[in-house]
Biotite code that builds the C-alpha atoms (Angstrom):
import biotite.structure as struc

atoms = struc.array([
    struc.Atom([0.000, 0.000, 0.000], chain_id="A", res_id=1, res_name="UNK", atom_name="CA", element="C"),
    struc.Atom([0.819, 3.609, -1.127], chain_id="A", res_id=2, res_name="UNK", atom_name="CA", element="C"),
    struc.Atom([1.072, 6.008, 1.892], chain_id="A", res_id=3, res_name="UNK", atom_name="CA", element="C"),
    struc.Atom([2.640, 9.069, 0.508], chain_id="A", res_id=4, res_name="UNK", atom_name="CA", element="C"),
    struc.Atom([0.217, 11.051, 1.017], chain_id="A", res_id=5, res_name="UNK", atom_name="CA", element="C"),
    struc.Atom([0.581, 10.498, 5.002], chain_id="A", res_id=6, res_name="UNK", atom_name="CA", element="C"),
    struc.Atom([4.326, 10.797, 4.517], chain_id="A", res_id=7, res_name="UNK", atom_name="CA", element="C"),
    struc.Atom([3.480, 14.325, 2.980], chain_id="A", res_id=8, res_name="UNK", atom_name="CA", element="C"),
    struc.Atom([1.199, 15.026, 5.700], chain_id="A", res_id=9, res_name="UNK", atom_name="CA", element="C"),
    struc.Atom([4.146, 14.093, 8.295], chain_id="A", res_id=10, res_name="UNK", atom_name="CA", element="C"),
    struc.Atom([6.495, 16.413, 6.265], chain_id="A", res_id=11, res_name="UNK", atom_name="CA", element="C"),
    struc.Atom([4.145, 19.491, 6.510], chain_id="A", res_id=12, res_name="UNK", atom_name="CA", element="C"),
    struc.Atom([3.396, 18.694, 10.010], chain_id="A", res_id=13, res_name="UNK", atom_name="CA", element="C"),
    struc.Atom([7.184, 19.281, 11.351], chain_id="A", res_id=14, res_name="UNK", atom_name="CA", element="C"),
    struc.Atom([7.553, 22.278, 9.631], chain_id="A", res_id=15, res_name="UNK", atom_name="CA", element="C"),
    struc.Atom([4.461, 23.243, 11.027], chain_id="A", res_id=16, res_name="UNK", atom_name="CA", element="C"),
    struc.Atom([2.866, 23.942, 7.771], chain_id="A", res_id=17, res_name="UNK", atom_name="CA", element="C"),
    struc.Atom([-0.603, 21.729, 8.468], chain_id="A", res_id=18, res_name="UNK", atom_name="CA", element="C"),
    struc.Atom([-4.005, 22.845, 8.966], chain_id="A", res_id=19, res_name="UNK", atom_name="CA", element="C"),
    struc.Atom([-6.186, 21.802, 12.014], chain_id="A", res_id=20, res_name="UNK", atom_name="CA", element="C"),
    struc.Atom([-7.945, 19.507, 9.510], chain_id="A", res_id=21, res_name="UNK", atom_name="CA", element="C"),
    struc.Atom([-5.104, 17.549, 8.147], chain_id="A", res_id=22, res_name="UNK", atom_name="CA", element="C"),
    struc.Atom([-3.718, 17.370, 11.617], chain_id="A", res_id=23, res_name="UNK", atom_name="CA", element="C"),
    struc.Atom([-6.707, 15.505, 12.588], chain_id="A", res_id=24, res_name="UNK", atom_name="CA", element="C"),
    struc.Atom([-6.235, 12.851, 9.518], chain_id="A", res_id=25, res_name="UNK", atom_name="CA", element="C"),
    struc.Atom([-3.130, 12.303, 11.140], chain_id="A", res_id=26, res_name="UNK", atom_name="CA", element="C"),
    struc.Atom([-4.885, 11.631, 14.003], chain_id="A", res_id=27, res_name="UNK", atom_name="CA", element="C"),
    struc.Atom([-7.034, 9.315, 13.037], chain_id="A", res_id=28, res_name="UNK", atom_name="CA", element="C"),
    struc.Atom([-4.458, 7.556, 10.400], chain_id="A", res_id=29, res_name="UNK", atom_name="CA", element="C"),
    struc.Atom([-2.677, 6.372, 13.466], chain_id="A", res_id=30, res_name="UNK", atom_name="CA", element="C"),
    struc.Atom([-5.380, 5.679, 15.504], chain_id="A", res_id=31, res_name="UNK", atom_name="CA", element="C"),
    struc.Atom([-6.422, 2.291, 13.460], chain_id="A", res_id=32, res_name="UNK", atom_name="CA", element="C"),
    struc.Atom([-4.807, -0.952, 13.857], chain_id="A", res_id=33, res_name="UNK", atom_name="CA", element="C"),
    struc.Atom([-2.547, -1.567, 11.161], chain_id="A", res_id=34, res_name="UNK", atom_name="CA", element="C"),
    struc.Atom([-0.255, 1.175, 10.818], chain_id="A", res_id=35, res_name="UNK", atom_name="CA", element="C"),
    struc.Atom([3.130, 0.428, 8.315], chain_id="A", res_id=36, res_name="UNK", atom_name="CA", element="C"),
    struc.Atom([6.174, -0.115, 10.170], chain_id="A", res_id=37, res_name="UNK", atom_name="CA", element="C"),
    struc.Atom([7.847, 2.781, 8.944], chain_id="A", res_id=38, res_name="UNK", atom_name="CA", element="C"),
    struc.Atom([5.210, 4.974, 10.237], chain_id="A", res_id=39, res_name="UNK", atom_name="CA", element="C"),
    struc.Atom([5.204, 3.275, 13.695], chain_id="A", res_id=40, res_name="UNK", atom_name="CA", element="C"),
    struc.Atom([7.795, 5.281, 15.165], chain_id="A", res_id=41, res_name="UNK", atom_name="CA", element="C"),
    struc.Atom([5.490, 8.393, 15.177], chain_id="A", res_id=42, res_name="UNK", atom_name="CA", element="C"),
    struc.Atom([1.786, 6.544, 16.656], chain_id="A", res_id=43, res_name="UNK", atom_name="CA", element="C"),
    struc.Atom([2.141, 7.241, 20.196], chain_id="A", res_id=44, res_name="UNK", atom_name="CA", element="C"),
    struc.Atom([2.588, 11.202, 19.178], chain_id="A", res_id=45, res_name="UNK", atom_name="CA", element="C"),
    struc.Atom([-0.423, 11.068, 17.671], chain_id="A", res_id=46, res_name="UNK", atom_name="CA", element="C"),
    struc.Atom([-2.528, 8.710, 19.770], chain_id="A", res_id=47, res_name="UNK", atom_name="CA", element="C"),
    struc.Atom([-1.313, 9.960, 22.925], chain_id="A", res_id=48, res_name="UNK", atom_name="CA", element="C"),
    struc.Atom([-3.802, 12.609, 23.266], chain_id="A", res_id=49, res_name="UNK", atom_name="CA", element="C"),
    struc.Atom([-6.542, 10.141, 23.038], chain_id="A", res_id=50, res_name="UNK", atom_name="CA", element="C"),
    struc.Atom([-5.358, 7.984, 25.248], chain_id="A", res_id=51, res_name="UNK", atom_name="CA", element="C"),
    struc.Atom([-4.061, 10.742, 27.861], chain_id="A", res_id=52, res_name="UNK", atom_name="CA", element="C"),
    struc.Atom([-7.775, 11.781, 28.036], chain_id="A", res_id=53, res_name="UNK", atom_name="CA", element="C"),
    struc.Atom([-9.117, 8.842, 28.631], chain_id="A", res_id=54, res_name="UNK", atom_name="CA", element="C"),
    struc.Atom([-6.763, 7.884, 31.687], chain_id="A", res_id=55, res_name="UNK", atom_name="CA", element="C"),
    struc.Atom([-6.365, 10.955, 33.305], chain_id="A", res_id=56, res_name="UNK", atom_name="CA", element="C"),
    struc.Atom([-9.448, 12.396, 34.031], chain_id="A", res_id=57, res_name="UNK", atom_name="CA", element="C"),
    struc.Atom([-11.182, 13.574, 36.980], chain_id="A", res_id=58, res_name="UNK", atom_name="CA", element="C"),
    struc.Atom([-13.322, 11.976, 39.283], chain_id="A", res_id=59, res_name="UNK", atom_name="CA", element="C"),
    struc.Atom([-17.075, 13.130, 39.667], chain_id="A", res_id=60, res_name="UNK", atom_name="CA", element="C"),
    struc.Atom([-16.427, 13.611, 43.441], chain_id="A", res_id=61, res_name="UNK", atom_name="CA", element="C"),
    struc.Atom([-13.156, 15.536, 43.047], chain_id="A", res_id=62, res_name="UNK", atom_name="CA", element="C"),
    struc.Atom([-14.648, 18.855, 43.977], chain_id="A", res_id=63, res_name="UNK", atom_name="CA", element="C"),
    struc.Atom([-16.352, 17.536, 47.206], chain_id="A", res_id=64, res_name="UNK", atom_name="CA", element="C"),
    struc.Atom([-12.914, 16.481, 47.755], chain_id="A", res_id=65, res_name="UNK", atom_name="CA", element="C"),
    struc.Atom([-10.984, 19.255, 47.204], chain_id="A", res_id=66, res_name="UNK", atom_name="CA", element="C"),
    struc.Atom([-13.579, 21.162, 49.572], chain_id="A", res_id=67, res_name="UNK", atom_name="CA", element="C"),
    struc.Atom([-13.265, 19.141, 52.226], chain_id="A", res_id=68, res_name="UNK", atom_name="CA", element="C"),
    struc.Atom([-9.812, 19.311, 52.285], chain_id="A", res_id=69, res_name="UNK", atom_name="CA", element="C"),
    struc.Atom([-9.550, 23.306, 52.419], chain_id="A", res_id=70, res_name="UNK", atom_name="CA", element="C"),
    struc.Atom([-12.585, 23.861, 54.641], chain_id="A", res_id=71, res_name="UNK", atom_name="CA", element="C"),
    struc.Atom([-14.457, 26.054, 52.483], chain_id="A", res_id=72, res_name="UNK", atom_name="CA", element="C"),
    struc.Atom([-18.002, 25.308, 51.977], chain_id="A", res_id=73, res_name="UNK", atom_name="CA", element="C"),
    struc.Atom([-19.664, 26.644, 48.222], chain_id="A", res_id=74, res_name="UNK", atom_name="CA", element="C"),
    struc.Atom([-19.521, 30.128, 47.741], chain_id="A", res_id=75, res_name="UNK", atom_name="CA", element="C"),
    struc.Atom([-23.184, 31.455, 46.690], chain_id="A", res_id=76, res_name="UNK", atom_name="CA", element="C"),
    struc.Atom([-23.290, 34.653, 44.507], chain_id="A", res_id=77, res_name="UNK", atom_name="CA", element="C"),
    struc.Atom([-24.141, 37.610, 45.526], chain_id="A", res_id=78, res_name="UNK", atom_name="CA", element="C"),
    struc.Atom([-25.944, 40.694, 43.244], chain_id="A", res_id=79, res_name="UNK", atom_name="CA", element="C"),
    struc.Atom([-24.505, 44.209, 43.657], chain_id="A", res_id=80, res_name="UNK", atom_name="CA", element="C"),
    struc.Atom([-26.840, 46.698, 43.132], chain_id="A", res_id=81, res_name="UNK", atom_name="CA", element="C"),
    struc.Atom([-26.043, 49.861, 41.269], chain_id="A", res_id=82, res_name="UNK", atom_name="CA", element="C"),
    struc.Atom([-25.553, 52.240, 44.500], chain_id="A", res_id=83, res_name="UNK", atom_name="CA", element="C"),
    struc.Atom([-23.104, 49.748, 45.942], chain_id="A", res_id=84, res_name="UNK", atom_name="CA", element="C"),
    struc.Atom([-21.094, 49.234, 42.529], chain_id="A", res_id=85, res_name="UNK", atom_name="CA", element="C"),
    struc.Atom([-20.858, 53.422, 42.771], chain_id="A", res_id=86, res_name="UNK", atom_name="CA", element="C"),
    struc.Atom([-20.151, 54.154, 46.422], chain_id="A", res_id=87, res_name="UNK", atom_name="CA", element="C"),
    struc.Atom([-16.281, 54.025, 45.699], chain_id="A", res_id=88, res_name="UNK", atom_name="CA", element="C"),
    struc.Atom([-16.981, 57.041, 43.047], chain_id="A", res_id=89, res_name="UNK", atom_name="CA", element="C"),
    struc.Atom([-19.157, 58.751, 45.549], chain_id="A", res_id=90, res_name="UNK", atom_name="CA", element="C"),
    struc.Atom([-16.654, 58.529, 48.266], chain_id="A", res_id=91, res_name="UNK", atom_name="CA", element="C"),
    struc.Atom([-13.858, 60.368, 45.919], chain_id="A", res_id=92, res_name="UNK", atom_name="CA", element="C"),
    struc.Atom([-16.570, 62.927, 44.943], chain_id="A", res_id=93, res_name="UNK", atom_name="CA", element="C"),
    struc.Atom([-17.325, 63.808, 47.813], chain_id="A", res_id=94, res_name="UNK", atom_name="CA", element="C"),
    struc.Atom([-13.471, 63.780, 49.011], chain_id="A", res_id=95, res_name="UNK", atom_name="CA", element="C"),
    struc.Atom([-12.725, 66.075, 45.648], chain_id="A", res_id=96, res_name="UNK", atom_name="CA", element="C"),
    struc.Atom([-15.412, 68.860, 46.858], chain_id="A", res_id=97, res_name="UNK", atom_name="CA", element="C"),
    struc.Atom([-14.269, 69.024, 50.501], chain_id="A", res_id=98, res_name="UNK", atom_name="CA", element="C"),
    struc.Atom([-10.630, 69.855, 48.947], chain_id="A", res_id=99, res_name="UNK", atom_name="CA", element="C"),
    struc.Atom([-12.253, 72.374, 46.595], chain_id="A", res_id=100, res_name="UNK", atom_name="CA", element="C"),
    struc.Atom([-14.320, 73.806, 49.440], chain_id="A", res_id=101, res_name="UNK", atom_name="CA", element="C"),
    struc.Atom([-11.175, 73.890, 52.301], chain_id="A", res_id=102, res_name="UNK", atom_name="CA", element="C"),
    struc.Atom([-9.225, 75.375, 48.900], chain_id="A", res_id=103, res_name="UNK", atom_name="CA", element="C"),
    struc.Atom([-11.346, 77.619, 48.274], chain_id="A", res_id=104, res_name="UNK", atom_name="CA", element="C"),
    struc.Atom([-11.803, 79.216, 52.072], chain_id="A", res_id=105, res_name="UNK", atom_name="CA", element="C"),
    struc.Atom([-7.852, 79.197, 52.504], chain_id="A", res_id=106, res_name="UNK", atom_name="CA", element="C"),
    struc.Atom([-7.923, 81.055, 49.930], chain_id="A", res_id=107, res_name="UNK", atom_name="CA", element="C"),
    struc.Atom([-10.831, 83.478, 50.901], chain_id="A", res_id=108, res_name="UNK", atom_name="CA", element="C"),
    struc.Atom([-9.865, 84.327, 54.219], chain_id="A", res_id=109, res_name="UNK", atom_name="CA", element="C"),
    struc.Atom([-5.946, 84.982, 53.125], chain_id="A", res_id=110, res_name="UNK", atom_name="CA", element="C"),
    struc.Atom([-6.902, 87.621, 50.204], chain_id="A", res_id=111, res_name="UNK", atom_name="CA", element="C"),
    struc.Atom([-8.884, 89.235, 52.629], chain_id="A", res_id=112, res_name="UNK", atom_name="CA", element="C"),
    struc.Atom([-7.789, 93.045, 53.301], chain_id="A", res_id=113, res_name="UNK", atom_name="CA", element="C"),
    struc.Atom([-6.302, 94.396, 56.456], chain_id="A", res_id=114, res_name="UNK", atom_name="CA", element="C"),
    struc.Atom([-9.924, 95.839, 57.601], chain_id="A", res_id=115, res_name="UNK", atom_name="CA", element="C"),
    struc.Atom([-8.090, 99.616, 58.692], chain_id="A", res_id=116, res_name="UNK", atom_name="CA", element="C"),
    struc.Atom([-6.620, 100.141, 55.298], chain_id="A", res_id=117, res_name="UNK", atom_name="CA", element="C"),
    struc.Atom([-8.254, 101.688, 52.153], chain_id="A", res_id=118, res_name="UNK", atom_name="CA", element="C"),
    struc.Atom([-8.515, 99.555, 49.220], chain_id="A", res_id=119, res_name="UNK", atom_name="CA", element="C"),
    struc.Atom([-8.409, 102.887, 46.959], chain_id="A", res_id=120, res_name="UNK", atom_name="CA", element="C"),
    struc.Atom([-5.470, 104.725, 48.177], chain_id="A", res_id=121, res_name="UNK", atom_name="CA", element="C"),
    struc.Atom([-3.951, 102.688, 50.871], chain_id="A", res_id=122, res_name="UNK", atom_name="CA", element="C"),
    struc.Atom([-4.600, 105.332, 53.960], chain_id="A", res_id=123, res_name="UNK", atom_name="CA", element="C"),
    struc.Atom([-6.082, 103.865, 57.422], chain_id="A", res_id=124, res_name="UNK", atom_name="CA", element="C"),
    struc.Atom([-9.158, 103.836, 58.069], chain_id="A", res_id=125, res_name="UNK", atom_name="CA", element="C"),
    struc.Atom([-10.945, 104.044, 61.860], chain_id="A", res_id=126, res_name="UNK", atom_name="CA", element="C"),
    struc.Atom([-14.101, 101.921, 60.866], chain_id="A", res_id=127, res_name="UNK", atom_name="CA", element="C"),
    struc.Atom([-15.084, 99.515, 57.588], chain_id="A", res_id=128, res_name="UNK", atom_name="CA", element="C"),
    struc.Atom([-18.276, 100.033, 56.269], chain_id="A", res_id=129, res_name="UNK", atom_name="CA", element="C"),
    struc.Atom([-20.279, 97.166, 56.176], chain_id="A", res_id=130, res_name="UNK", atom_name="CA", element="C"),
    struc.Atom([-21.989, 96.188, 53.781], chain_id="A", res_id=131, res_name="UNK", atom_name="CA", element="C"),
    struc.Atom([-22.387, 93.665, 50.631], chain_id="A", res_id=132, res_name="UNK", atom_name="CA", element="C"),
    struc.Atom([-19.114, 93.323, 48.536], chain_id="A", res_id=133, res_name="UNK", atom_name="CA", element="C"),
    struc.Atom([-19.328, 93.104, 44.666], chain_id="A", res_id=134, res_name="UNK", atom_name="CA", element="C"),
    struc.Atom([-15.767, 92.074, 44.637], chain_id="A", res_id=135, res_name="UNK", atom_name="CA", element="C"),
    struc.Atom([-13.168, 91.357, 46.961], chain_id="A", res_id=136, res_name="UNK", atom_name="CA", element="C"),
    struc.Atom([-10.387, 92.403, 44.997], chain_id="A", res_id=137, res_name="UNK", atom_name="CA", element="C"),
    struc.Atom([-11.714, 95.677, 42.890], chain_id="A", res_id=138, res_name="UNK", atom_name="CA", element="C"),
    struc.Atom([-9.893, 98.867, 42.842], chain_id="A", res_id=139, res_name="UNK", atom_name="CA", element="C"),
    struc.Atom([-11.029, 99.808, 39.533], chain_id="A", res_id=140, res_name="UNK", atom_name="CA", element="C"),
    struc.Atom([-12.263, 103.939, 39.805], chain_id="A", res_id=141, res_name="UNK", atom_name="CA", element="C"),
    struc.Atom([-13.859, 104.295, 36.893], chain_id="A", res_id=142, res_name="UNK", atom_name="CA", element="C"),
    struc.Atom([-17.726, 103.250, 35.807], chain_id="A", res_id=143, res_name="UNK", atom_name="CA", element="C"),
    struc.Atom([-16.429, 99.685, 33.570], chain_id="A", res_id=144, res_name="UNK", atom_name="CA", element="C"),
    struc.Atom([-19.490, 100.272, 31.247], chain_id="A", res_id=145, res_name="UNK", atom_name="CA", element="C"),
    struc.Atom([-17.591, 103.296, 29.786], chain_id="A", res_id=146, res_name="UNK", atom_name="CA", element="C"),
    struc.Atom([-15.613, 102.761, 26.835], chain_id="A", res_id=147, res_name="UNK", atom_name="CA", element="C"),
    struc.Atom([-12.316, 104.912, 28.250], chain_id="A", res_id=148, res_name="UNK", atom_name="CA", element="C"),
    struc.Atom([-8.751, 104.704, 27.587], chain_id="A", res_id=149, res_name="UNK", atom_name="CA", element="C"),
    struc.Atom([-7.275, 101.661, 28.565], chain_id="A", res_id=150, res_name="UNK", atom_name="CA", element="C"),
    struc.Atom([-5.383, 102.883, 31.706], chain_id="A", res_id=151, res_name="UNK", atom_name="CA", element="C"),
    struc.Atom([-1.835, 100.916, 30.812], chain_id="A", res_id=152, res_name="UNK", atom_name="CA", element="C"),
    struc.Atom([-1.896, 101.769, 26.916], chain_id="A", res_id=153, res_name="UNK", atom_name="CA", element="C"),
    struc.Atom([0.157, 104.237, 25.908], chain_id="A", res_id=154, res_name="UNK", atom_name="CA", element="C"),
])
C-alpha cells in the first residue's frame, strides 16, 4: 500500500505547515490498527492525546474532595446593586469637593484686606463700612461700562 500522502502530511506537520484539519487525519491515520512499520515510530505522538484523556481524568467527586480538604463550603453569589457598585466614586466625589471647598476658604480668608486700610489709596481707616461686597479684589475707579482709555496703553 501507497502512503505518501501520510508521509506528505508528516512532512508538513514538522515544519508546522498543516491545517487543524489535516492534523486531525493524522490523528485518526494512526489511531487504526494496522499502521506500516515505517510509520510506527510516530503513533504514540499522535494517539497519545486520546489515550491521555481517557486515563487521566477527573473523578465526579473531586470537587467535594478538594472542599473538604480546604474547609471552604460553596460560595453562593451575591448581586450588587447599582448604588453599591458606585459608592467608591461617591466617596472620591465627595473627598474632591471638601478639597475644593477647604481650597477655596484658605484662599478666601488669606486675600482678605487688612480691615483699617483703604482699598483705593492705601490710607487707614478708623471703621469699615459694612456692607455687601461686589468684589473682593476691585480697585477699579472708573464706571467699567464706559468705553475709556485703557489705563496701561500708551
Amino acid at each position: 500500500m501507497d502512503y505518501k500522502y501520510i508521509e506528505q502530511l508528516l512532512e508538513r506537520y514538522w515544519l508546522c505547515e498543516t491545517t487543524l484539519e489535516e492534523e486531525k487525519i493524522l490523528r485518526t491515520f494512526f489511531s487504526q490498527e494496522n499502521v506500516p512499520v515505517s510509520l510506527l515510530p510516530y503513533k504514540d505522538l499522535f494517539t497519545y492525546e486520546v489515550a491521555d484523556v481517557a486515563t487521566n481524568r477527573l473523578g465526579e467527586d473531586f470537587d467535594r474532595k478538594m472542599l473538604e480538604l480546604t474547609g471552604e463550603s460553596t460560595v453562593k453569589a451575591r448581586t450588587i446593586s447599582l448604588n453599591q457598585r458606585l459608592r467608591p466614586l461617591f466617596k472620591a466625589a465627595a473627598i474632591v469637593a471638601i478639597i475644593l471647598t477647604l481650597g477655596n476658604a484658605m484662599q478666601v480668608a488669606l486675600n482678605q484686606p487688612d480691615p483699617n486700610t483703604n482699598i483705593a489709596d492705601g490710607t487707614q481707616v478708623e471703621e469699615m463700612k459694612k456692607g455687601e461686597s461686589v468684589a473682593i479684589a476691585d480697585t477699579m475707579r472708573q464706571d467699567s461700562m464706559k468705553i475709556t482709555e485703557a489705563p496701561f496703553i500708551k
